[in-house]
Wavefront OBJ file of the C-alpha trace (Angstrom):
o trace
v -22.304 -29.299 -24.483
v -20.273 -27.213 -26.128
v -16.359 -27.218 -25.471
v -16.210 -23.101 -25.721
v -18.386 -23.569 -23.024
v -16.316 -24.092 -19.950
v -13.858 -21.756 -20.435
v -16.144 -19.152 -20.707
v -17.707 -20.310 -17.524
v -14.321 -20.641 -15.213
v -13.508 -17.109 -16.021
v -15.553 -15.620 -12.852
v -13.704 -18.021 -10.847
v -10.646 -16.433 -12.077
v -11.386 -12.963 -11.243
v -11.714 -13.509 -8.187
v -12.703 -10.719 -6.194
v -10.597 -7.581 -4.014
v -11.336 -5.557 -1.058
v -9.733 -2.449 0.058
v -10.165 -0.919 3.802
v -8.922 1.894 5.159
v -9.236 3.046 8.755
v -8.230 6.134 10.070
v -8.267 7.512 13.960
v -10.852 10.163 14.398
v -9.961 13.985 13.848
v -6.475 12.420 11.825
v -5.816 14.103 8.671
v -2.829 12.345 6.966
v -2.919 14.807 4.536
v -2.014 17.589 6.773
v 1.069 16.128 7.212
v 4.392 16.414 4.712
v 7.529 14.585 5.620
v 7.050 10.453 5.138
v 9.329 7.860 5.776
v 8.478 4.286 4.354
v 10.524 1.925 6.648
v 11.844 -1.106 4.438
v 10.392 -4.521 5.042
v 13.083 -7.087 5.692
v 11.784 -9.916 4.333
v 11.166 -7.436 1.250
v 13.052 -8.415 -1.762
v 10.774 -6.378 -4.238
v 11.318 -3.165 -3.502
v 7.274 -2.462 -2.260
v 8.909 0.209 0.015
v 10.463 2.070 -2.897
v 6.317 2.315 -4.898
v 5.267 3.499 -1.619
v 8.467 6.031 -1.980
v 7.753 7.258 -5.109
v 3.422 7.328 -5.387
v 3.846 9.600 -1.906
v 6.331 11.643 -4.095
v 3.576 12.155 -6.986
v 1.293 12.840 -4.748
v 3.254 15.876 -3.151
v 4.936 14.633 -0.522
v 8.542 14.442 1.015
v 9.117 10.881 1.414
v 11.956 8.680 1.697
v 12.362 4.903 2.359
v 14.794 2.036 4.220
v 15.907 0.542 7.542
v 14.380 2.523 10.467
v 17.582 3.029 11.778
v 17.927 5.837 8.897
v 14.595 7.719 9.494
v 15.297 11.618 8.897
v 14.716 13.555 12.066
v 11.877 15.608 9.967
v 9.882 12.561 9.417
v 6.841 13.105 10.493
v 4.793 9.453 10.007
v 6.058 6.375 9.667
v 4.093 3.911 6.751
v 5.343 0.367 7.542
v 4.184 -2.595 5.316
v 3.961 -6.447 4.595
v 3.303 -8.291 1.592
v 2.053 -11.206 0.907
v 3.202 -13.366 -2.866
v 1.704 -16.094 -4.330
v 1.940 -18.044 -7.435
v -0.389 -19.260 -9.812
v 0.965 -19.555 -13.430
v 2.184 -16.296 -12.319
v 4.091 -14.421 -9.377
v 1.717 -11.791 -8.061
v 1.201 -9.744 -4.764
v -2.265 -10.955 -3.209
v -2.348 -8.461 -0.097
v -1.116 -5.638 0.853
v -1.141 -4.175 4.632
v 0.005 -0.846 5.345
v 0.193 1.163 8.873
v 0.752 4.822 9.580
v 2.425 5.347 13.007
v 3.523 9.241 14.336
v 7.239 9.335 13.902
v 7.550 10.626 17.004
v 5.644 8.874 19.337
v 5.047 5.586 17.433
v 1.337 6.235 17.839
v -0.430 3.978 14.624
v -2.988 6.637 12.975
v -4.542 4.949 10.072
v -4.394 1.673 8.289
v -5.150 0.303 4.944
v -5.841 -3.507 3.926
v -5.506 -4.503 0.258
v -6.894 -8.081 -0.619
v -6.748 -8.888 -4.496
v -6.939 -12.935 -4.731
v -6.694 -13.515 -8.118
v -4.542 -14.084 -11.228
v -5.014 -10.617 -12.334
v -3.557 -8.748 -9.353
v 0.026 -8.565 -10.819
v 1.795 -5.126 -10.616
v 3.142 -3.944 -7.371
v 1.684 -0.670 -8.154
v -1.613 -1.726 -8.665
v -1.339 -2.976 -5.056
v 0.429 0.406 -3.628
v -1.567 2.853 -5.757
v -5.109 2.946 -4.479
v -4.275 1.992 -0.873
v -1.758 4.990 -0.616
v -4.328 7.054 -2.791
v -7.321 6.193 -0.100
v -5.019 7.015 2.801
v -3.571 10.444 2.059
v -6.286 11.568 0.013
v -6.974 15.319 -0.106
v -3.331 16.239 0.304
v -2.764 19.753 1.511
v 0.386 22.058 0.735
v 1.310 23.181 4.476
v 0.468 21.546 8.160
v -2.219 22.213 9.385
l 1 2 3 4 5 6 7 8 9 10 11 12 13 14 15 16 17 18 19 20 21 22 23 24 25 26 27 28 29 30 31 32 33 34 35 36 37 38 39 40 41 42 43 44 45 46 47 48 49 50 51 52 53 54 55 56 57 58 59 60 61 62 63 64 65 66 67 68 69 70 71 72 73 74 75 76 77 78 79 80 81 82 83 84 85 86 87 88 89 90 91 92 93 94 95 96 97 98 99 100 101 102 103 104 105 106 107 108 109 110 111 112 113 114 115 116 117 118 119 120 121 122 123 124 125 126 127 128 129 130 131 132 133 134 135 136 137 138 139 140 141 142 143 144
């Protein structure tokens, strides 16, 4: 057989294959809301909170990020996070897990699940982007 063979055939295996799941309480309409806080992971060293920062920005909201202990009084939900690294040839984010709590109460209203198990996960904001994106879709410009 031929030796072009085998590589052509491990590249599925490579791919791998990612999910992403959203859930959302009934009658909740993240996008009604405008002031975000992204609390800062701990164990974080990558700076995932400051992506989640910055695509909530883009996408028209007032967001800020770090230690819950510096959570504006205007915030309105809190989006908390882990990570999860791993390394193969590479150092890449595998899953992401996001939650959206009421900054008031503490109530969780939605989360979001991002499993990529390959090699060609990579970017941080590949992770961050289309969880965020599936979450606060249809973002309004006042609360409703």
């Amino acid at each position: 057989m031929n030796k072009a063979f085998w590589p052509i055939l491990l590249i599925p295996l490579l791919a791998g294959c990612s999910h992403l799941a959203t859930r959302t309480l009934p009658a909740t309409r993240l996008s009604s809301y405008q002031n975000v806080f992204v609390e800062h992971e701990l164990s974080d060293g990558r700076g995932v909170d400051q992506f989640i920062m910055r695509k909530l920005q883009s996408m028209g909201y007032t967001a800020s990020a770090g230690p819950l202990t510096m959570k504006p009084v205007e915030a309105e939900l809190v989006v908390s996070y882990q990570d999860f690294w791993t390394f193969d040839f590479t150092t890449y984010m595998e899953e992401l897990n996001i939650q959206v709590r009421d900054a008031r109460n503490g109530r969780e209203l939605a989360i979001g699940r991002y499993f990529h198990p390959s090699i060609t996960g990579g970017w941080t904001s590949d992770m961050v982007d289309p969880i965020i994106e599936k979450l606060f879709k249809g973002k309004t410009t006042s609360k409703g």
